[in-house]
TIRO-2110 file (N, C-alpha, C; in Angstrom, 1 decimal):
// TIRO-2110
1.7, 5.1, -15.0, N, 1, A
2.9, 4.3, -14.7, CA, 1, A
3.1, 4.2, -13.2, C, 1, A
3.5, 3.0, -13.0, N, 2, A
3.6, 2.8, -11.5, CA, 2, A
5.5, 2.7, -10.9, C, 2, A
5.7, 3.9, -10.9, N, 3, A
7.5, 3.7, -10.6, CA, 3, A
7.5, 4.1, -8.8, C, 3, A
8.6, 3.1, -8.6, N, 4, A
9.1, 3.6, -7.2, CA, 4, A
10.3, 3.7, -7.3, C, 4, A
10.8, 4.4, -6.4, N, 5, A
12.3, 4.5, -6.7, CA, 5, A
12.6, 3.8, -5.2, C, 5, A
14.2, 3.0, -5.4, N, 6, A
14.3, 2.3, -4.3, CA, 6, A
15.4, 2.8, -3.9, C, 6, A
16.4, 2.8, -2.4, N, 7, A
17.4, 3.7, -2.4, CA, 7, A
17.9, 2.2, -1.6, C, 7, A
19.0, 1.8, -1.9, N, 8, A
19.6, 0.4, -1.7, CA, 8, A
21.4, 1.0, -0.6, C, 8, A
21.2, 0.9, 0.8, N, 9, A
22.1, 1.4, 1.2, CA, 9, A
23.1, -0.3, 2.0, C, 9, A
24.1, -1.0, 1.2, N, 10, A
25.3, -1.5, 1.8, CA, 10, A
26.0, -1.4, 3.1, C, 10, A
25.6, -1.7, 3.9, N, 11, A
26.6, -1.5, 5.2, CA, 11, A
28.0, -2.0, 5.0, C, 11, A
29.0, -1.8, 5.9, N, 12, A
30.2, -2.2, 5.8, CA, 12, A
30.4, -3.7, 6.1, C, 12, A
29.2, -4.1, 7.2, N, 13, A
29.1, -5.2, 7.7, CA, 13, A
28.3, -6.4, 6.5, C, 13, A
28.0, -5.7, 5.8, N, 14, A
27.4, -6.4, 4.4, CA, 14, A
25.7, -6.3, 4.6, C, 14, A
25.3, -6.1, 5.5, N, 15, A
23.6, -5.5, 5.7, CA, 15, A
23.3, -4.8, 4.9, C, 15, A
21.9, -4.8, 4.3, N, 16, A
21.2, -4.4, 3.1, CA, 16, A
20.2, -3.4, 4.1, C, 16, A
19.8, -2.3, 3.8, N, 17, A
19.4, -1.2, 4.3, CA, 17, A
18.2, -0.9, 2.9, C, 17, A
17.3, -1.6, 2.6, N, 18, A
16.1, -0.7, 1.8, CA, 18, A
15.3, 0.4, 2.0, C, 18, A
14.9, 1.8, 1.2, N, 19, A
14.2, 2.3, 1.6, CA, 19, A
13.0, 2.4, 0.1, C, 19, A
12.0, 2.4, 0.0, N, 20, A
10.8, 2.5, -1.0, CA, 20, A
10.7, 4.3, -1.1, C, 20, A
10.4, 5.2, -2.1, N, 21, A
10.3, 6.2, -2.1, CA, 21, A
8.9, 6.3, -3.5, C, 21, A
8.0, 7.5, -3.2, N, 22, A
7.2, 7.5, -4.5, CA, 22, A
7.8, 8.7, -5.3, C, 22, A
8.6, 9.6, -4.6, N, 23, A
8.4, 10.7, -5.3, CA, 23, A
10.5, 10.5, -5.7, C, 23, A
10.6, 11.1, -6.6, N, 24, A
11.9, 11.2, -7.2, CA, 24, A
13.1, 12.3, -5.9, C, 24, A
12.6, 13.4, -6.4, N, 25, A
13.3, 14.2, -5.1, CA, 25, A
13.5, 13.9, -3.6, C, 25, A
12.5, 13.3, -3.5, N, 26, A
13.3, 12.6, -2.0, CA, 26, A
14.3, 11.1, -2.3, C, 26, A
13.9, 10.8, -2.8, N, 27, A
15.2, 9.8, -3.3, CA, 27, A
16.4, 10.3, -3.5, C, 27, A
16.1, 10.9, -4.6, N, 28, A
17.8, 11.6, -4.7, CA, 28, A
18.4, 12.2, -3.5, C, 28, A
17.5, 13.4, -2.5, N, 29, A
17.9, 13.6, -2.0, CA, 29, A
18.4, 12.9, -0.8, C, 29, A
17.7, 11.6, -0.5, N, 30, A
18.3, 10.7, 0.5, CA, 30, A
19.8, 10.1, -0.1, C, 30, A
19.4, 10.0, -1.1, N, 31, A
20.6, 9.4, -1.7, CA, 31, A
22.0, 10.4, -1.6, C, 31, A
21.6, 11.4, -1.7, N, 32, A
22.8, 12.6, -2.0, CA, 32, A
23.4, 12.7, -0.6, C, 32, A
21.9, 13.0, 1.0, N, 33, A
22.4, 12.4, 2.2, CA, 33, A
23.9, 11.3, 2.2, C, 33, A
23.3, 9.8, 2.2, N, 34, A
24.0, 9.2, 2.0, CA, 34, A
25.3, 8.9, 1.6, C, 34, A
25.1, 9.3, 0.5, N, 35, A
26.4, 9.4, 0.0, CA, 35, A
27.6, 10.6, 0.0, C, 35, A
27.1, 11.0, 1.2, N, 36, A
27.9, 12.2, 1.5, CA, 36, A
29.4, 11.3, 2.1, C, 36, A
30.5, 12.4, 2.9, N, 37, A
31.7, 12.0, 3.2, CA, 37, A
31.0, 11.4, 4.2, C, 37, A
30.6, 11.8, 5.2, N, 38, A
29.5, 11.3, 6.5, CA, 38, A
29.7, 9.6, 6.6, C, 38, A
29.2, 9.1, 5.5, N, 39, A
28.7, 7.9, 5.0, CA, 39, A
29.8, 6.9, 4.9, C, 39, A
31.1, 7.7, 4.8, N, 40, A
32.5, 6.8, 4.8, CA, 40, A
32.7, 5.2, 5.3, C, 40, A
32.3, 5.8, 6.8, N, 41, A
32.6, 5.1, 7.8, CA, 41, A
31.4, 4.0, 7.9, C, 41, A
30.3, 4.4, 7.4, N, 42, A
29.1, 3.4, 7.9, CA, 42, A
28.9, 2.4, 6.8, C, 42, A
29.4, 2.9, 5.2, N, 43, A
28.7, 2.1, 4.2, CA, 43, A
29.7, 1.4, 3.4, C, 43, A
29.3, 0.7, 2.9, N, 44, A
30.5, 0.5, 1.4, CA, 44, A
29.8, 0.5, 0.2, C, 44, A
28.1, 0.9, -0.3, N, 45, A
27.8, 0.9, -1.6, CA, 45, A
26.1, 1.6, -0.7, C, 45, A
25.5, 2.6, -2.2, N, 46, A
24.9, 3.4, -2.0, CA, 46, A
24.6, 3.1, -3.3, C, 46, A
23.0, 2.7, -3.7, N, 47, A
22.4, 2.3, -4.9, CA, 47, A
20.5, 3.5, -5.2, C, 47, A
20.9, 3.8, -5.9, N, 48, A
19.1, 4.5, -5.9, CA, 48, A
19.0, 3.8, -7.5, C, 48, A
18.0, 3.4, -7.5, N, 49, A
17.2, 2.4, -8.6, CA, 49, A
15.9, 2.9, -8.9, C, 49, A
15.4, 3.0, -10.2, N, 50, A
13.9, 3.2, -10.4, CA, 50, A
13.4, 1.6, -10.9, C, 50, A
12.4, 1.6, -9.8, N, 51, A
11.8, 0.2, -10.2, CA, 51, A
9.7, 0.8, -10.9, C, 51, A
10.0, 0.2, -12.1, N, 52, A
8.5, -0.3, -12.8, CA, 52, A
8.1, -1.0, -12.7, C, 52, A
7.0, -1.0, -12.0, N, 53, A
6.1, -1.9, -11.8, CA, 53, A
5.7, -2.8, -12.8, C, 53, A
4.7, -1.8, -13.3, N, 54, A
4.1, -2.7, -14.3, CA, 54, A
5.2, -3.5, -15.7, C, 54, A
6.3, -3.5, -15.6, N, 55, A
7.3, -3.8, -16.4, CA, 55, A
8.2, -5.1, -15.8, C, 55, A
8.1, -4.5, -14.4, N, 56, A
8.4, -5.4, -13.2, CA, 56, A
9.9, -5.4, -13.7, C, 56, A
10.7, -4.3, -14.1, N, 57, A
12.1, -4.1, -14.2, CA, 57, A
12.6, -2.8, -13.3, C, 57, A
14.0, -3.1, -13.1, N, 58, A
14.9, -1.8, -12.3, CA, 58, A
15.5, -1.9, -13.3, C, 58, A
15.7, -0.2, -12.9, N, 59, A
16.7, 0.7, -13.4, CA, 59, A
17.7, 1.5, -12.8, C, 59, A
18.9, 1.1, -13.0, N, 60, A
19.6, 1.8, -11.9, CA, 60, A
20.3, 3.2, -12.4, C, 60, A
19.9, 4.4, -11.6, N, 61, A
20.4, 5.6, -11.9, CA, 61, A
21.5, 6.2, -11.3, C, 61, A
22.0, 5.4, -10.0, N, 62, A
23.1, 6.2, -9.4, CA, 62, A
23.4, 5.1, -8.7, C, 62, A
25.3, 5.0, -8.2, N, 63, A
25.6, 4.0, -7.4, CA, 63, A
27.1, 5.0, -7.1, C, 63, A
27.2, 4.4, -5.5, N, 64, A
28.8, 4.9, -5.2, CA, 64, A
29.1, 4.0, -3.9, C, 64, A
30.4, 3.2, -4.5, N, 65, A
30.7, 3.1, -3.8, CA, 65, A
31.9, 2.8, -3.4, C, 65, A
32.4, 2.6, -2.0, N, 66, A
32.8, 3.2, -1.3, CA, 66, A
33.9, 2.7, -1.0, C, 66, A
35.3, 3.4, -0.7, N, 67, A
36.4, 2.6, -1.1, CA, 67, A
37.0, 1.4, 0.4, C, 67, A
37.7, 1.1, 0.6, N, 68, A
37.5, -0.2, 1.5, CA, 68, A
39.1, 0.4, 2.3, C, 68, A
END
């Protein structure tokens, strides 16, 4: 199976911030980075997705965001 996990970070300014990951644990853990209080000020949505390749579908596993 060909999965990547994608970590999809929203700026405030409305910029799309992609990062590609192969392995699961660093995703999350970027994700968990991000979506820390830290992140307040910089973002307004924080998305990690598993995307299949071969299926050529996402799946979204976690989203926060962020109040305005």
């Amino acid at each position: 199976m060909n999965i990547t996990y994608i970590l999809r970070i929203t700026h405030r300014d409305g910029t799309h911030l992609p990062r590609d990951y192969r392995e699961a644990q660093r995703a999350w853990a970027e994700f968990r980075t991000a979506a820390s209080p830290s992140g307040f000020d910089l973002y307004a949505r924080v998305e990690l997705i598993e995307f299949n390749a071969e299926e050529q579908q996402e799946y979204p596993l976690a989203e926060l965001t962020f109040p305005i």
